[in-house]
N, CA, C and O atoms as CSV, one atom per row, in Angstrom:
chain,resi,resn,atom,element,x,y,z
A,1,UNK,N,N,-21.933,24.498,-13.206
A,1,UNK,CA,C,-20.975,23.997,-14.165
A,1,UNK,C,C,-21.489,24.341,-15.561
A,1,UNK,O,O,-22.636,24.052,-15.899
A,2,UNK,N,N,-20.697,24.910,-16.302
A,2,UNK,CA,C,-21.006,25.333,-17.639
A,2,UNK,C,C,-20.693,23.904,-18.309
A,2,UNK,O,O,-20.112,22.897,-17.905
A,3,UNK,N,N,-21.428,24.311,-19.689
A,3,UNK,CA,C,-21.926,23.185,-20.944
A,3,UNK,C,C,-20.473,22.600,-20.915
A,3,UNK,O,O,-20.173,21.444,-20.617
A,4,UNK,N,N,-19.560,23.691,-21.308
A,4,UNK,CA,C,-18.559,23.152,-22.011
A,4,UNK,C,C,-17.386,22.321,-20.714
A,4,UNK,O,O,-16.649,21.354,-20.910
A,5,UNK,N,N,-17.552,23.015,-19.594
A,5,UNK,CA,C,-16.896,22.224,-18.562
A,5,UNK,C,C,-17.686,20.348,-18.473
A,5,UNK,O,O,-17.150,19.239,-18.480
A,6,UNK,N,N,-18.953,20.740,-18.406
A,6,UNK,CA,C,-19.587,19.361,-18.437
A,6,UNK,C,C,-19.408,18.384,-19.587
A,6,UNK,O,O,-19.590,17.180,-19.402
A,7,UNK,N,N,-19.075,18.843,-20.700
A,7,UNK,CA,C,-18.909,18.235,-22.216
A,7,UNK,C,C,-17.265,17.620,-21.657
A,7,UNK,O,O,-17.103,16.409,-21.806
A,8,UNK,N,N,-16.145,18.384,-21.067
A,8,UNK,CA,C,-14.952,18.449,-20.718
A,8,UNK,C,C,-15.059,16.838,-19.692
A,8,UNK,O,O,-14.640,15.680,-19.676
A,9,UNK,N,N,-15.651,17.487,-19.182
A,9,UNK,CA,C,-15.837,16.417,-17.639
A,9,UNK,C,C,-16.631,14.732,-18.362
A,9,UNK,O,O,-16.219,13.638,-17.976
A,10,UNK,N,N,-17.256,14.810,-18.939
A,10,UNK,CA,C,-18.138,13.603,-19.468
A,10,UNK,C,C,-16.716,13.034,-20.563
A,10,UNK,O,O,-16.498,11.828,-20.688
A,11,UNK,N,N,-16.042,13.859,-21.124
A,11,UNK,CA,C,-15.381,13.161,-22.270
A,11,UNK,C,C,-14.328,12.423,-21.405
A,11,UNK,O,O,-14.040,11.241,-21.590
A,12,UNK,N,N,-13.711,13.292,-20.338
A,12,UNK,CA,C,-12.044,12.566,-19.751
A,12,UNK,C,C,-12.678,11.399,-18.806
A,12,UNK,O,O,-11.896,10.566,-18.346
A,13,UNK,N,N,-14.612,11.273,-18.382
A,13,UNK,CA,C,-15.077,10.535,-17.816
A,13,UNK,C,C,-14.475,8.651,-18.587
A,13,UNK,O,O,-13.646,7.765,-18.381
A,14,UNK,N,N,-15.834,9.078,-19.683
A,14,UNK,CA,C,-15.594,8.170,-20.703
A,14,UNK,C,C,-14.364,7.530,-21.429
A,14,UNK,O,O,-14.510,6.481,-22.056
A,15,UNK,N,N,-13.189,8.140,-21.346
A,15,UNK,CA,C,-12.213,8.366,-21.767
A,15,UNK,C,C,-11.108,6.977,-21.093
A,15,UNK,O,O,-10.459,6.020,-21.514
A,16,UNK,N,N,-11.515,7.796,-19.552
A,16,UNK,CA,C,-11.255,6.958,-18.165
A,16,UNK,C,C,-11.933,5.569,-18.196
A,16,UNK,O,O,-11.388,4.470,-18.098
A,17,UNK,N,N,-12.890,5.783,-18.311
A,17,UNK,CA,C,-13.391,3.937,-18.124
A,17,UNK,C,C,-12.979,3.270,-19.472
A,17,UNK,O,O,-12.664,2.082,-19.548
A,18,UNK,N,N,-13.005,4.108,-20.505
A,18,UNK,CA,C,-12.559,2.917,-21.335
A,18,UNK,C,C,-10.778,2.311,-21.397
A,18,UNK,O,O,-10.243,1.397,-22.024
A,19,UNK,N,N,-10.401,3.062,-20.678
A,19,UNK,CA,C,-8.620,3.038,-20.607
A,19,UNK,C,C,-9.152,1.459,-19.626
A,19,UNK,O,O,-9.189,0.299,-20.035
A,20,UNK,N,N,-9.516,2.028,-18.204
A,20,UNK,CA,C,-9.966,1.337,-17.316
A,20,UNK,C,C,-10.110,-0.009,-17.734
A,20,UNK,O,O,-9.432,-1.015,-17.526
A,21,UNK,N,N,-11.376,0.253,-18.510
A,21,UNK,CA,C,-12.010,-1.754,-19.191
A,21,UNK,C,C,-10.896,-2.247,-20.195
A,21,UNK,O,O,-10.946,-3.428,-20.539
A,22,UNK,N,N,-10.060,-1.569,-20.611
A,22,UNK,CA,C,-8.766,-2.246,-21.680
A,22,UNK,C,C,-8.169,-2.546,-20.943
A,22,UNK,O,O,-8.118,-3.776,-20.957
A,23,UNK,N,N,-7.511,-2.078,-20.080
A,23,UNK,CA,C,-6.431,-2.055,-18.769
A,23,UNK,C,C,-6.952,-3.213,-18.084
A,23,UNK,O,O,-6.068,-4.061,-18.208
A,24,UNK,N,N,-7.979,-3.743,-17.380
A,24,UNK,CA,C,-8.616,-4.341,-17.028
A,24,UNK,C,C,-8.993,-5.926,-17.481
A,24,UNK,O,O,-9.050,-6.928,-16.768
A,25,UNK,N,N,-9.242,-5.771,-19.017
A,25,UNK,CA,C,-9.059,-7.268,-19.778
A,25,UNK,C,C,-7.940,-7.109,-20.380
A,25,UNK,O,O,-8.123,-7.094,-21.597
A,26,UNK,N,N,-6.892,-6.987,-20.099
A,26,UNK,CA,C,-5.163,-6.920,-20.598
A,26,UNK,C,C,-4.814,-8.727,-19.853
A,26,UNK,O,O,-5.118,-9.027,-18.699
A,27,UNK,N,N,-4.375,-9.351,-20.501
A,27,UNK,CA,C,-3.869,-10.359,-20.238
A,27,UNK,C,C,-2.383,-10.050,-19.209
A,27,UNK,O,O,-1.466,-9.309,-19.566
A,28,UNK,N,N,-2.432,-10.850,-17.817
A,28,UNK,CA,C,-1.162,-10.730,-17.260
A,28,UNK,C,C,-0.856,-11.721,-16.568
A,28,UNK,O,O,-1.430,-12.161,-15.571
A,29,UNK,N,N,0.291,-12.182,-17.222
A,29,UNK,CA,C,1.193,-13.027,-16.631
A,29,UNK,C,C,1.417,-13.071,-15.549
A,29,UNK,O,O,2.207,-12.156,-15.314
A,30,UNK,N,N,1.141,-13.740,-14.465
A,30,UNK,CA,C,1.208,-14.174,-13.029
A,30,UNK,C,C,2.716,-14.847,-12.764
A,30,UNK,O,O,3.453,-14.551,-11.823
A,31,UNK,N,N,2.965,-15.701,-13.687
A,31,UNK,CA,C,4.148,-16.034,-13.639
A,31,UNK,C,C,5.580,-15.343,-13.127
A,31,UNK,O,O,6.594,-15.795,-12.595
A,32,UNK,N,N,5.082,-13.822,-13.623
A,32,UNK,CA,C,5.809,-13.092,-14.161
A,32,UNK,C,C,6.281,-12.696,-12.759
A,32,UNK,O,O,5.390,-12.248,-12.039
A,33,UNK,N,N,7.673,-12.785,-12.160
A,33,UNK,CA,C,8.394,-12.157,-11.135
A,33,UNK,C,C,8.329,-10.394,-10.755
A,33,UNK,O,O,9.262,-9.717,-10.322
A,34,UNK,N,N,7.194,-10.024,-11.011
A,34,UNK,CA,C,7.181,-8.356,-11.164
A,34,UNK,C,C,6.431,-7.653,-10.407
A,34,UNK,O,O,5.221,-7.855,-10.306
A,35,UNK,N,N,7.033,-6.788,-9.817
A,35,UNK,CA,C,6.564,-6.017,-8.887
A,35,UNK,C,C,5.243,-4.950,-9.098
A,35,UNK,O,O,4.952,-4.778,-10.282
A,36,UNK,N,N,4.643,-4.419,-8.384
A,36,UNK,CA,C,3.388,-3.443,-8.415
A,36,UNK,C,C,3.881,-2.582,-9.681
A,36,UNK,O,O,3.457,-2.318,-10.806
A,37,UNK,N,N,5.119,-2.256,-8.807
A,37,UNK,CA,C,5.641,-0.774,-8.488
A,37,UNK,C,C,6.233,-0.477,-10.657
A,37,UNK,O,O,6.142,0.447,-11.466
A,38,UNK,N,N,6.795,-1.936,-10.661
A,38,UNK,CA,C,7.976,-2.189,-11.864
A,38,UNK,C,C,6.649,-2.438,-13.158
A,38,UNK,O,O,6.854,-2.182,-14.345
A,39,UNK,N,N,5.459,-2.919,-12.678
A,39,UNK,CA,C,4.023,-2.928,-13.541
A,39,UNK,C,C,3.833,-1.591,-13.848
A,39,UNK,O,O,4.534,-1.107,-14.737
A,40,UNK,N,N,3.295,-1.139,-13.472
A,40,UNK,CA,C,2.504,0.482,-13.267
A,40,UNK,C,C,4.060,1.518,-14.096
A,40,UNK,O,O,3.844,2.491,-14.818
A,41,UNK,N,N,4.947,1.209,-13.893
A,41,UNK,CA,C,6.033,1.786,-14.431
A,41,UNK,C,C,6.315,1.524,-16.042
A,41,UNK,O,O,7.041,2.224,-16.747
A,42,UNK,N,N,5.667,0.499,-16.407
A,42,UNK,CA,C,6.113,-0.065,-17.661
A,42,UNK,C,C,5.085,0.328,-17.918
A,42,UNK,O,O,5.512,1.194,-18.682
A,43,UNK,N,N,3.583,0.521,-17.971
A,43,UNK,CA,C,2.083,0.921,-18.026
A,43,UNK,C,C,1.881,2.210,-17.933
A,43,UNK,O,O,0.782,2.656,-18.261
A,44,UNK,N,N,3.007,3.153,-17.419
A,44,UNK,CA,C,2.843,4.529,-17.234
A,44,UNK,C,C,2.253,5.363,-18.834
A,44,UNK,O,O,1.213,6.009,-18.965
A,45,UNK,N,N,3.404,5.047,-19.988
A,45,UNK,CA,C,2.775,5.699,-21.019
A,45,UNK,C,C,1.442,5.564,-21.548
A,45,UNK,O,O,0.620,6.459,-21.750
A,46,UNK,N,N,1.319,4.080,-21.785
A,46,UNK,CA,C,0.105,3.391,-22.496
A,46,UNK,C,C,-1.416,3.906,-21.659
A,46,UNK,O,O,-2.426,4.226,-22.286
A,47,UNK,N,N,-1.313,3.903,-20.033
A,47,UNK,CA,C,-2.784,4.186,-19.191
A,47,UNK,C,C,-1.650,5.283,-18.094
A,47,UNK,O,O,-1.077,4.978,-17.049
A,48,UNK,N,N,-1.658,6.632,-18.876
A,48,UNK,CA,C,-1.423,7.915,-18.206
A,48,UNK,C,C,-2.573,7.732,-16.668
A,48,UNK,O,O,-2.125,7.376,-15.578
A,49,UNK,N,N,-3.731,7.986,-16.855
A,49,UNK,CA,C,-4.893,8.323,-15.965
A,49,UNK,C,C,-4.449,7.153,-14.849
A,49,UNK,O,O,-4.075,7.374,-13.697
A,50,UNK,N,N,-4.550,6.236,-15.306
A,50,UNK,CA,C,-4.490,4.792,-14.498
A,50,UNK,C,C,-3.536,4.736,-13.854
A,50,UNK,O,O,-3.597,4.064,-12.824
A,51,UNK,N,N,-2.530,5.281,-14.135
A,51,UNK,CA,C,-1.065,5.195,-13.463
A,51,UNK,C,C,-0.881,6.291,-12.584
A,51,UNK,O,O,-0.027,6.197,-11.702
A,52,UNK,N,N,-1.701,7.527,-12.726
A,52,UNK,CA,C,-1.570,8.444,-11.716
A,52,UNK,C,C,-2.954,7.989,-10.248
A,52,UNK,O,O,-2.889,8.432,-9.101
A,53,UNK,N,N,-3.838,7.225,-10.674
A,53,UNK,CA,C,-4.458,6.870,-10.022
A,53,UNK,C,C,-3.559,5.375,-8.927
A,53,UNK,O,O,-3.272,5.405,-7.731
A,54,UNK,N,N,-3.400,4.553,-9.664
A,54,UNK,CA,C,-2.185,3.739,-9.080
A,54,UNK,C,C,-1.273,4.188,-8.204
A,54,UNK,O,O,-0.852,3.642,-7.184
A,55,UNK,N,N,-0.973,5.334,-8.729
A,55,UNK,CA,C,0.376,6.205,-7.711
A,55,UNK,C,C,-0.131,6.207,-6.513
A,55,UNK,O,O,0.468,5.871,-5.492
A,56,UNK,N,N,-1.316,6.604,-6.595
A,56,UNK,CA,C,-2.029,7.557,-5.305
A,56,UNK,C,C,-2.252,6.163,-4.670
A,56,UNK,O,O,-1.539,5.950,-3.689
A,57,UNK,N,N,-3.239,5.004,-5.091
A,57,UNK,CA,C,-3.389,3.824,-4.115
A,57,UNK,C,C,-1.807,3.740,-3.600
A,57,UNK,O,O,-1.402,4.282,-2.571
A,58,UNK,N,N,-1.178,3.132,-4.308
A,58,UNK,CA,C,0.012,2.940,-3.390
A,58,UNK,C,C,0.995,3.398,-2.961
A,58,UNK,O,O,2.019,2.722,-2.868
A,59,UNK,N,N,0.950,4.254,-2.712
A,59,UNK,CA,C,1.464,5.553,-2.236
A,59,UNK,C,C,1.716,5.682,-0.506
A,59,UNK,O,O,2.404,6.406,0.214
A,60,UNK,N,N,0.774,4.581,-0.298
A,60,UNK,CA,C,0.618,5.186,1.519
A,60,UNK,C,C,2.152,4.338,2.027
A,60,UNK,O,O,2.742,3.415,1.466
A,61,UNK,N,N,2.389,4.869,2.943
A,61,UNK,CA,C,3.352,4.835,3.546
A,61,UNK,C,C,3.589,3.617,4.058
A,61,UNK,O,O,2.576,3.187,4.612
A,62,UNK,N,N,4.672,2.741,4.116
A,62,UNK,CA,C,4.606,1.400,4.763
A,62,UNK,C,C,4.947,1.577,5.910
A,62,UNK,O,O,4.509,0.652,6.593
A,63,UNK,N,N,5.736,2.579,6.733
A,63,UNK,CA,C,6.421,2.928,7.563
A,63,UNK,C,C,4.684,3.378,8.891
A,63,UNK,O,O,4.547,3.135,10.090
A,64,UNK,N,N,3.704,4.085,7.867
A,64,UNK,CA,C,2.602,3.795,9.088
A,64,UNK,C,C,2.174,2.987,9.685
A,64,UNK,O,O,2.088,3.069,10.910
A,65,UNK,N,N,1.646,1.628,8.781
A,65,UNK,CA,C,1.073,0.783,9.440
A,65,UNK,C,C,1.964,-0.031,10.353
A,65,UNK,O,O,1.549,-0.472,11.424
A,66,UNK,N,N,3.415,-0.255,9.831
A,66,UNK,CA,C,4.378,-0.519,10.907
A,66,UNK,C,C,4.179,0.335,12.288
A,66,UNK,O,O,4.413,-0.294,13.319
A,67,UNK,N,N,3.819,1.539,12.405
A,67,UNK,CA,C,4.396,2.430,13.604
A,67,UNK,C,C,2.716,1.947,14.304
A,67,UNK,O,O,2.682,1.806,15.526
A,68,UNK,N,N,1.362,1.708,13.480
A,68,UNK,CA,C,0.337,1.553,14.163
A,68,UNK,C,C,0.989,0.233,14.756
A,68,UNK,O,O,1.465,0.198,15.890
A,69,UNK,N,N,0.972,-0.680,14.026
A,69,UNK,CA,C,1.159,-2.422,14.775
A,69,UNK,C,C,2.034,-2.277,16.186
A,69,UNK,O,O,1.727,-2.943,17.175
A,70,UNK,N,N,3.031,-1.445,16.187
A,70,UNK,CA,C,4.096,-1.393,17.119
A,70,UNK,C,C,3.365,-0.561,18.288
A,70,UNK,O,O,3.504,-0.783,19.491
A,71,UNK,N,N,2.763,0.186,17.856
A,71,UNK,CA,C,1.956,1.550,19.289
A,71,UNK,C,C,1.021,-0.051,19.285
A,71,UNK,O,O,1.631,-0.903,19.931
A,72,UNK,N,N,0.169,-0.378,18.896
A,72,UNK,CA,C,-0.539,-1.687,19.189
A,72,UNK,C,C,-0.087,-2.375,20.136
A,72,UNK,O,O,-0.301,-2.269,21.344
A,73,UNK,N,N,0.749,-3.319,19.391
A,73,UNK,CA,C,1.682,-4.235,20.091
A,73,UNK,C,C,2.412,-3.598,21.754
A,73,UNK,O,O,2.171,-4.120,22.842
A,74,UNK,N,N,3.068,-2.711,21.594
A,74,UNK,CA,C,3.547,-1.395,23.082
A,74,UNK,C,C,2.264,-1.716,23.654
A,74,UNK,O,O,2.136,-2.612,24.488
A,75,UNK,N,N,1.267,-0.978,23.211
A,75,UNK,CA,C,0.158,-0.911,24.417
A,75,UNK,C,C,-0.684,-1.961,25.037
A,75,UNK,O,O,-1.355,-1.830,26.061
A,76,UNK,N,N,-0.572,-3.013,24.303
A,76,UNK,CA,C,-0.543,-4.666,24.840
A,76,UNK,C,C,0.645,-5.114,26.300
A,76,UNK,O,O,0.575,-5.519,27.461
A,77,UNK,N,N,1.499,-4.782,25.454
A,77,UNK,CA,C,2.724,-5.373,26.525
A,77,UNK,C,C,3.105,-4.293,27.833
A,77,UNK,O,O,3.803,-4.693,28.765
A,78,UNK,N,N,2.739,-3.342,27.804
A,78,UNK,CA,C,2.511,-2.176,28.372
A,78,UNK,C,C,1.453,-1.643,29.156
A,78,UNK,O,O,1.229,-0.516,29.596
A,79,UNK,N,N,0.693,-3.028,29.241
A,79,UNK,CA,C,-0.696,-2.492,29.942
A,79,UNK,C,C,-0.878,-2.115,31.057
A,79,UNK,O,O,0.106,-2.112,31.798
A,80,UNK,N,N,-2.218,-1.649,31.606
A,80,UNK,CA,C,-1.987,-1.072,33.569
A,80,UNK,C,C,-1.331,-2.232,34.029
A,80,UNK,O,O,-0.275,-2.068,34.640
A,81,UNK,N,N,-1.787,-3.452,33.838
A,81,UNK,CA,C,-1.854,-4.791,34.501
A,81,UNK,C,C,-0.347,-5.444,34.973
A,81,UNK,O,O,-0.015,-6.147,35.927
A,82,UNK,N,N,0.311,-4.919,33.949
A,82,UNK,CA,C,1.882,-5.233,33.817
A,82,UNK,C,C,2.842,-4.158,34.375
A,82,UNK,O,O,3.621,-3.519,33.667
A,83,UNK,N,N,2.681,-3.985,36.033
A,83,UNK,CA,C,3.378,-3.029,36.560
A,83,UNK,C,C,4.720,-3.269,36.808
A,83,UNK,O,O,5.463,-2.348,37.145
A,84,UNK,N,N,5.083,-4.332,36.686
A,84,UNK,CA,C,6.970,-4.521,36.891
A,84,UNK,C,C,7.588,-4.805,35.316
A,84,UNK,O,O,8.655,-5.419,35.305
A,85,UNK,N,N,7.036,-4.427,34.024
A,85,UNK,CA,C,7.277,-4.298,32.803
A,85,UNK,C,C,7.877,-3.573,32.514
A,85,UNK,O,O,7.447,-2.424,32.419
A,86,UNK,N,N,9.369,-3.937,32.189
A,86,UNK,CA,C,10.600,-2.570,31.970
A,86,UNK,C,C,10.503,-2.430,30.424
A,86,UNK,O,O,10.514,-3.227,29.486
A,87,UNK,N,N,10.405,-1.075,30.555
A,87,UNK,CA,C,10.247,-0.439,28.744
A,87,UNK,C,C,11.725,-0.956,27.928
A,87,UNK,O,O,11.732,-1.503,26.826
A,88,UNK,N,N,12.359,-0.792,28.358
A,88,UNK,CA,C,13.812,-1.478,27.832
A,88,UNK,C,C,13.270,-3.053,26.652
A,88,UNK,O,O,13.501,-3.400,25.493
A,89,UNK,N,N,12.346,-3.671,28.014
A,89,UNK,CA,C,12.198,-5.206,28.015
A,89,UNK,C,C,10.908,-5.388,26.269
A,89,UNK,O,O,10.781,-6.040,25.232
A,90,UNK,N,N,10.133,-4.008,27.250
A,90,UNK,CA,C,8.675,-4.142,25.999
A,90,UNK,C,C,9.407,-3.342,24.252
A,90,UNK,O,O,8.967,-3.488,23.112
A,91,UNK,N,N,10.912,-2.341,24.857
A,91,UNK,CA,C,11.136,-2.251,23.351
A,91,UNK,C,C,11.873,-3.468,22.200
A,91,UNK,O,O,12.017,-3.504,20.978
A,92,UNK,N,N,12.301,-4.590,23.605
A,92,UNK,CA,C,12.888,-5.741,22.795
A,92,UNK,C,C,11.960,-6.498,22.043
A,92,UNK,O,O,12.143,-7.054,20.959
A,93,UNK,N,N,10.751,-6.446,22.876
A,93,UNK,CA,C,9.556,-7.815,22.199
A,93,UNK,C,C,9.012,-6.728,20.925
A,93,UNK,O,O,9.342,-7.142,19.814
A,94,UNK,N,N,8.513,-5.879,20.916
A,94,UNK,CA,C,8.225,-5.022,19.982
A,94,UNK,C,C,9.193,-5.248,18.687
A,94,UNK,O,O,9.006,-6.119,17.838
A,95,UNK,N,N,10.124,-4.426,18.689
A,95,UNK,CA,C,11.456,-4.676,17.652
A,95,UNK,C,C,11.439,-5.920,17.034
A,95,UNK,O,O,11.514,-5.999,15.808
A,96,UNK,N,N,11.306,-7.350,18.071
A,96,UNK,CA,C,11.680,-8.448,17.726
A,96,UNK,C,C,10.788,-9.025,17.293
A,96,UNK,O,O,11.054,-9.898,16.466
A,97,UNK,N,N,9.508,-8.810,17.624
A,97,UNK,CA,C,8.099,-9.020,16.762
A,97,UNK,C,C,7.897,-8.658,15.702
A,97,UNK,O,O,7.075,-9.279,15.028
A,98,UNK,N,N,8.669,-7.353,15.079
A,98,UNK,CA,C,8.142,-6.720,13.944
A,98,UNK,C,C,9.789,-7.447,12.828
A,98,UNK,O,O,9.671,-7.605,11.613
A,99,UNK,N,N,10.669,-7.659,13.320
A,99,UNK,CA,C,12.076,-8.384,12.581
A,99,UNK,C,C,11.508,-9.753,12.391
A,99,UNK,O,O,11.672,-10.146,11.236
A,100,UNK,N,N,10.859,-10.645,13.213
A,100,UNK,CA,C,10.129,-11.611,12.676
A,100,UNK,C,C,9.319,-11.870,11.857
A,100,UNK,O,O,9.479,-12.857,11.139
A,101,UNK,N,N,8.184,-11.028,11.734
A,101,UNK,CA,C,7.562,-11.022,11.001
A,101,UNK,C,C,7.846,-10.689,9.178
A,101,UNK,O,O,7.390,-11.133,8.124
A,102,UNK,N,N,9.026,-9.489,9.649
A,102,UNK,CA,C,9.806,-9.176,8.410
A,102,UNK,C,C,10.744,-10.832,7.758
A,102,UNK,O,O,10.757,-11.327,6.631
A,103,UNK,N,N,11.150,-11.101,8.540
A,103,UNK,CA,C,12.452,-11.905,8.395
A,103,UNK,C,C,12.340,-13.565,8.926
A,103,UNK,O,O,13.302,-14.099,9.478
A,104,UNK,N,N,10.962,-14.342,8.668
A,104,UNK,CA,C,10.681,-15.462,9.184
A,104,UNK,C,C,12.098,-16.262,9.531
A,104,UNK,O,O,12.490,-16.675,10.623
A,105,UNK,N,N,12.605,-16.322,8.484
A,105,UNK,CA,C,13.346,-17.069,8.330
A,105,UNK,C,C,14.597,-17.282,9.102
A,105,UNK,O,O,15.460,-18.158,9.035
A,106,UNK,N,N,14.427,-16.075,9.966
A,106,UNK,CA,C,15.617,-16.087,10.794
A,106,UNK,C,C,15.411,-16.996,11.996
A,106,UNK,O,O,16.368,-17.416,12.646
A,107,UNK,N,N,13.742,-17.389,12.375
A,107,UNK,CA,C,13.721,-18.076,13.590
A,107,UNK,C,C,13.801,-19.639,13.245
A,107,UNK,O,O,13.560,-20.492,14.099
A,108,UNK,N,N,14.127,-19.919,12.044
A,108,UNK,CA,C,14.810,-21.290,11.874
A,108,UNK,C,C,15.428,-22.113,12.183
A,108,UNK,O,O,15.592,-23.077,11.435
């Protein structure tokens, strides 16, 4: 790495943590009805770096960890052990496990 790449690299370093430690002791309202997503959006101009870093944390897909819990959950209800277990039956408890969990309120 040349001088001037390293001079480059140390400044957007420094640059970064101090956005970071402002960003960081920023007073925030808890109160406040506001989403990750609707934060980081209003914060986009003020902490550029921070907000592309933000992107990337939350970014992952919600739709995976749903599809892990459910292959989970399937291969529970689905086990060797459970040989008269109709897939029909294990896609109802599945589905209806994961709508519950979404939707408590429906088993009221």
């Amino acid at each position: 790495m040349s001088t001037d790449e390293m001079n480059r690299y140390l400044h957007y370093s420094s640059r970064f943590i101090t956005l970071f430690c402002r960003c960081m002791n920023e007073r925030v309202d808890v109160s406040m009805e506001e989403t990750v997503e609707c934060y980081w959006k209003r914060k986009e101009a003020e902490y550029p770096q921070l907000f592309e870093v933000a992107a990337t944390i939350f970014s992952t897909v919600p739709s995976e960890s749903i599809c892990e819990t459910c292959f989970s959950l399937a291969g529970y209800i689905l086990d060797k052990r459970r040989t008269r277990q109709q897939y029909s039956r294990a896609e109802l408890i599945v589905v209806g496990s994961q709508l519950a969990s979404k939707y408590p309120q429906w088993l009221e």
